[in-house]
C-alpha positions as CSV (number, residue, x, y, z in Angstrom):
1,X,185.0,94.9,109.8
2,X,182.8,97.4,107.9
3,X,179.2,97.5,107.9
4,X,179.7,96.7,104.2
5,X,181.7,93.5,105.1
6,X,179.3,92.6,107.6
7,X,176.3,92.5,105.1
8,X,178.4,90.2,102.9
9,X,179.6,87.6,106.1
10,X,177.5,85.0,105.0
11,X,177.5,83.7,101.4
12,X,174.7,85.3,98.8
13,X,174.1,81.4,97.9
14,X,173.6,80.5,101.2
15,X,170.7,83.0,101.8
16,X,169.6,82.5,98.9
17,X,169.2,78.5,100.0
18,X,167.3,79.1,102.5
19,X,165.0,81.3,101.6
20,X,164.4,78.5,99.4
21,X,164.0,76.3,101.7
22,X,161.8,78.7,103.7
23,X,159.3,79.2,100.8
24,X,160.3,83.2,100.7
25,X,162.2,85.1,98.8
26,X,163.5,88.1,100.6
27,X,162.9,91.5,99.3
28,X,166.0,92.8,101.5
29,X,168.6,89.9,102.1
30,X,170.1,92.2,104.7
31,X,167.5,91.5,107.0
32,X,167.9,88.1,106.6
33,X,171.7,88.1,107.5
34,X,170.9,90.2,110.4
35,X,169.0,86.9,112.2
36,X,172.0,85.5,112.1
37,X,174.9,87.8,113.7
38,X,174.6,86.2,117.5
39,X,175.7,88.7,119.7
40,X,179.4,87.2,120.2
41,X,179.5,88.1,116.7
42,X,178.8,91.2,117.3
43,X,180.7,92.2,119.7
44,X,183.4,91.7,118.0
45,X,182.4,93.4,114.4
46,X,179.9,95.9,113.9
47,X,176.4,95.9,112.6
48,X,173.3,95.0,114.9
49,X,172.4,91.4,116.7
50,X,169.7,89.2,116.2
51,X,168.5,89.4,119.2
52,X,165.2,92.2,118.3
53,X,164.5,90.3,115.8
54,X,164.2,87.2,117.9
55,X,162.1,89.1,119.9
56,X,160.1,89.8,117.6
57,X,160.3,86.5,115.6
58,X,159.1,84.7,119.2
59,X,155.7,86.4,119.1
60,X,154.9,86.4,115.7
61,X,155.4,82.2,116.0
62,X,153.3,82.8,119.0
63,X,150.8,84.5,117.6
64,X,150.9,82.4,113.8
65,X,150.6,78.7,116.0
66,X,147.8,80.2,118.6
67,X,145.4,81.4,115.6
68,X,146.0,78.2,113.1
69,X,144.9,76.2,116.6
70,X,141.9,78.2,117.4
71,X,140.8,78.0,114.0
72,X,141.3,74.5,113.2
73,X,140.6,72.4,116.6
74,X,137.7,74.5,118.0
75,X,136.9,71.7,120.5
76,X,139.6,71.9,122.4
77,X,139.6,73.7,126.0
78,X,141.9,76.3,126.4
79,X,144.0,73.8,128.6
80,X,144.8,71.9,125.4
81,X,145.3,74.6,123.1
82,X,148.1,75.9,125.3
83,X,149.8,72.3,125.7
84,X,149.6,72.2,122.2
85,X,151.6,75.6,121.7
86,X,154.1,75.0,124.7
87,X,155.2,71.7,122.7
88,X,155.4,73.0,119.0
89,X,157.4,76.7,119.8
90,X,159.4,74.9,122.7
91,X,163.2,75.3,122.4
92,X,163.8,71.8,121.7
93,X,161.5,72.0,118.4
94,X,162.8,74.8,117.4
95,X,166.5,73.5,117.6
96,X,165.0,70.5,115.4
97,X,163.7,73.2,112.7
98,X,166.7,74.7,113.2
99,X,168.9,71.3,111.7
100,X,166.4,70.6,109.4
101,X,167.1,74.2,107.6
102,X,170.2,73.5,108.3
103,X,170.9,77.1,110.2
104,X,174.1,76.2,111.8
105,X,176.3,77.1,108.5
106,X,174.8,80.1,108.2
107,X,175.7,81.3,111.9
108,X,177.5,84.8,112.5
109,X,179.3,83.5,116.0
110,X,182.4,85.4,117.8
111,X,185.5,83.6,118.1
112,X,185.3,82.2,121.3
113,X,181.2,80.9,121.0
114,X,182.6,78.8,117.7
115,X,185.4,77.4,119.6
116,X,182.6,76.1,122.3
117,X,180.5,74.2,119.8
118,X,177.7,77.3,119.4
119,X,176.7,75.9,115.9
120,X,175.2,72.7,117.7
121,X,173.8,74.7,120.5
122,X,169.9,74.0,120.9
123,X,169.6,77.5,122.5
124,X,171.3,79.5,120.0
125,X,169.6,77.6,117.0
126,X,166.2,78.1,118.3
127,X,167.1,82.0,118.8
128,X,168.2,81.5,115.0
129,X,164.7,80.3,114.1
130,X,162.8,83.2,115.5
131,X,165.0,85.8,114.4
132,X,164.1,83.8,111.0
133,X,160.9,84.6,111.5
134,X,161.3,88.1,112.7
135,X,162.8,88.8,109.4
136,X,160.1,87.4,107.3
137,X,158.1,89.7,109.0
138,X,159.9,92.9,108.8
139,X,160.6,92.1,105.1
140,X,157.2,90.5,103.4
141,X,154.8,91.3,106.7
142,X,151.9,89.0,109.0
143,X,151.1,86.9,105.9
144,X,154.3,86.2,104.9
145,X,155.5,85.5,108.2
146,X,152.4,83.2,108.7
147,X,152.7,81.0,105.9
148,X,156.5,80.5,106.7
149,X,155.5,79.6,110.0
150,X,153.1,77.1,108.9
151,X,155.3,75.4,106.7
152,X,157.5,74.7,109.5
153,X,155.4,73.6,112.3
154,X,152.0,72.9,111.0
155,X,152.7,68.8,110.7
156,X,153.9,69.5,114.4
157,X,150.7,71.4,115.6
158,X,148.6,67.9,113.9
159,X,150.6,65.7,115.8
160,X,150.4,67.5,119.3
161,X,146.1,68.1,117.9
162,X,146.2,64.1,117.6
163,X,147.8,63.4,121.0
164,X,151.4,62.0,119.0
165,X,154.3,63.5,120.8
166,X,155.9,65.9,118.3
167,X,159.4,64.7,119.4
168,X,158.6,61.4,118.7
169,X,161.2,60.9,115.6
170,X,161.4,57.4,115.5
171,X,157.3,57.4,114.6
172,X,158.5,60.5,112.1
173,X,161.9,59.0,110.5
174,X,159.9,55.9,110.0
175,X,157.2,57.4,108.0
176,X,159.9,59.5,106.3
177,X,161.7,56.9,105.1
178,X,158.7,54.6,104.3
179,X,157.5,57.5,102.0
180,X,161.0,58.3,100.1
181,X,162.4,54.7,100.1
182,X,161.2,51.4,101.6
183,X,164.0,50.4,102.9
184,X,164.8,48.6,105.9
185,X,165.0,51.0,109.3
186,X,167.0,49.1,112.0
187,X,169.0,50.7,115.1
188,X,172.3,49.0,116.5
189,X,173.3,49.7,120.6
190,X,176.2,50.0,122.5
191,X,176.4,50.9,125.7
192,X,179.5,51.6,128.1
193,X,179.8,52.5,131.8
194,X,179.1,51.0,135.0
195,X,175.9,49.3,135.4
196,X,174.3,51.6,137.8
197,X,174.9,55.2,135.2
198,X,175.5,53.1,131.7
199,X,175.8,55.5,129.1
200,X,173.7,54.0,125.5
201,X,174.5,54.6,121.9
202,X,172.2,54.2,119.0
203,X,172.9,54.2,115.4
204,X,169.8,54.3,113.0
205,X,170.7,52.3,109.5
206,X,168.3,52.8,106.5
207,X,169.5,50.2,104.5
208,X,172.8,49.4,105.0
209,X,174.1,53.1,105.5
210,X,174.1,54.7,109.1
211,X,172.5,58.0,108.7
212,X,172.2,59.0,112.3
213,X,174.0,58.7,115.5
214,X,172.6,59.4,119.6
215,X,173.2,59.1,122.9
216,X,171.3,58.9,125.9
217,X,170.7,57.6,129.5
218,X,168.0,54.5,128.2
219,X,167.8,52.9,124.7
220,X,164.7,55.1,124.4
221,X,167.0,58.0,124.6
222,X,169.2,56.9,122.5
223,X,167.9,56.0,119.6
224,X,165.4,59.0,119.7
225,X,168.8,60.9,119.3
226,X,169.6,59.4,116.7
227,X,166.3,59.3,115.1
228,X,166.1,63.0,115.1
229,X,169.9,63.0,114.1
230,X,168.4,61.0,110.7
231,X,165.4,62.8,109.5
232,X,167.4,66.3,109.9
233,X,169.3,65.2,107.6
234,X,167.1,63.1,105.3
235,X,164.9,66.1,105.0
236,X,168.0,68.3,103.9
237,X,169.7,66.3,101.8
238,X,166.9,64.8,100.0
239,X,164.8,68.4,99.6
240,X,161.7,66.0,101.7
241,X,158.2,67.9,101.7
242,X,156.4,67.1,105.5
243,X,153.0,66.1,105.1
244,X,151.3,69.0,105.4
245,X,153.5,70.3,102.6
246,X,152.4,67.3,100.4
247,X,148.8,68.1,101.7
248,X,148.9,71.4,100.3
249,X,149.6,70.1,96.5
């Protein structure tokens, strides 16, 4: 494939859906497409990874999450701030942010990387996600970056601040779905296996339509599966502002 072919891979209307979604409008959509050319891609076409810009994506998050902490919660002890951080940039956030932009369509992956599943993989979508940022970055600079950042994570950096568990999306879907709707939440179990390694399913209804699905090793598991499974896609189908975004209005 030509390096002309490989600006073009992914769709001119999908870049340009997320950006809104990001809050940015790129000044060079190339850079943008670059985050998203994993290296299996790569190797297998021409133009260059994502992985620099993941790199450098992974400290400007760093860097954008340390400074709104110090500047905000100046009472807490280094300890905290750095507990605080660990939780919001880990990889299992990330992956999270990842499904709630919906990042997975928009995936450059080699043939053999699709054919494993890569789009789902919480490692590769969190890579996504910095090499998002890394873009930002390169194309708009710090502000830019920052404010793209903060549109992502700040609700999670006040739940960590306020001692809630930022992958607590049962707590989230609930309020998510109490703010959109009213209606009902309820979660229906299954479970299959032998007693001693039972293996539990959860659906989450909102209403009388199932809008997420989980598994897990405990009913706690499960349904915080398929809690997170739900307010992904709430958040993307609906266009849902997080708190701090309806804060900021």
């Amino acid at each position: 494939m030509s390096d002309a072919s490989a600006e073009s891979a992914v769709a001119s209307t999908d870049l340009e859906a997320l950006g809104d979604r990001l809050g940015h409008r790129f000044g060079d959509r190339s850079i943008l497409e670059q985050a998203f050319r994993h290296r299996s891609w790569c190797a297998e076409h021409s133009g260059p990874s994502n992985e620099r810009l993941e790199f450098l994506g992974d400290s400007v998050l760093g860097l954008a999450v340390t400074d709104f902490a110090y500047r905000h919660y100046p009472d807490l002890p280094e300890g905290a701030l750095a507990k605080m951080r660990a939780a919001v940039v880990s990889s299992a956030s990330l992956a999270v942010i990842a499904a709630e932009l919906n990042l997975g369509s928009c995936l450059l992956l080699g043939r053999g990387e699709e054919g494993t599943g890569g789009r789902a993989k919480p490692s590769i979508l969190a890579d996504a996600v910095e090499a998002v940022i890394g873009a930002v970055y390169v194309d708009a600079g710090w502000d830019a970056a920052r404010a793209v950042v903060l549109r992502l994570v700040e609700d999670r950096i006040v739940r960590a601040a306020e001692g809630r568990d930022v992958h607590d999306y049962k707590t989230r879907l609930q309020e998510l779905v109490a703010r959109t709707s009213g209606s009902t939440l309820r979660y229906v179990m299954t479970d299959g296996g032998p007693d001693h390694d039972k293996d539990f399913v959860a659906e989450v209804l909102v209403g009388e339509d199932v809008m997420g699905t989980g598994t897990g090793k405990s009913k706690k598991q499960a349904q915080q599966a398929a809690a997170r499974h739900a307010w992904a896609q709430l958040v993307r189908d609906r266009g849902e502002r997080t708190d701090v975004d309806a804060r900021a209005t």
